[in-house]
Steps between C-alpha positions, in 0.01 A plus 500: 500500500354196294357648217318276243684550168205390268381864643568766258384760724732338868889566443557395844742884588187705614510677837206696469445774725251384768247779490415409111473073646280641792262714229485205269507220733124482578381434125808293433410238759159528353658402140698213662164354640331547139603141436356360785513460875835475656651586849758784593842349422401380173361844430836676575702233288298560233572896506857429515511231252313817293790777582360677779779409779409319822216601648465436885205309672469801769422676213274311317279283714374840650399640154315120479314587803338830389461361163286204706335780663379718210333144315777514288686202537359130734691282697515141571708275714625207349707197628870463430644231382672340803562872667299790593159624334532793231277778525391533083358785355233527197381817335142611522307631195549858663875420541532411111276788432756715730772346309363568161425877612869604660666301195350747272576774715858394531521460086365866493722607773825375407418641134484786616813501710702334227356786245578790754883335611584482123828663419393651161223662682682634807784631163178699351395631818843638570540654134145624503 
């Protein structure tokens, strides 16, 4: 994997297991869009620049479509340069506001998790 080393957060070893990528996927193609519009591949590199592993088109141009589909996200075709069109997509005002909303869940959610999996915890429980 080719893992951006100014990342703090990408170490380039994760194999994550695929049913926590498919949960998260959704907003994290919303978060990769937050910069502006961009097409599919460039989407996926920048999630595995990030640490998240190689994700696979057949995975995520699908997601793209229903995201289309609820208003979240727009597309546009543009012209390549000297090859094929690229089918770019931009976030809506609902899709940031979608973004904003699951972000904040996700904080609460994985503080949660993180509190709950800590081992001094699970030590007090057991010697309770």
């Amino acid at each position: 994997m080719n893992v951006s080393k100014s990342d703090p957060h990408a170490t380039g070893s994760e194999d994550w297991p695929s049913d926590w990528l498919r949960a998260t996927l959704g907003f994290l193609a919303l978060r990769a869009l937050s910069a502006g519009p961009s097409y599919g591949y460039a989407i996926i590199s920048e999630l595995e620049r990030h640490g998240f592993g190689a994700i696979k088109g057949g995975t995520l141009y699908p997601l793209l479509t229903r995201y289309e589909t609820a208003g979240l996200v727009t597309t546009e075709w543009r012209a390549g340069d000297g090859g094929p069109g690229r089918k770019y997509f931009a976030l809506t005002d609902q899709g940031r506001a979608e973004l904003t909303r699951l972000s904040a869940e996700w904080r609460r959610f994985t503080t949660i998790s993180t509190d709950y999996l800590n081992p001094e915890r699970l030590t007090k429980e057991i010697s309770a």
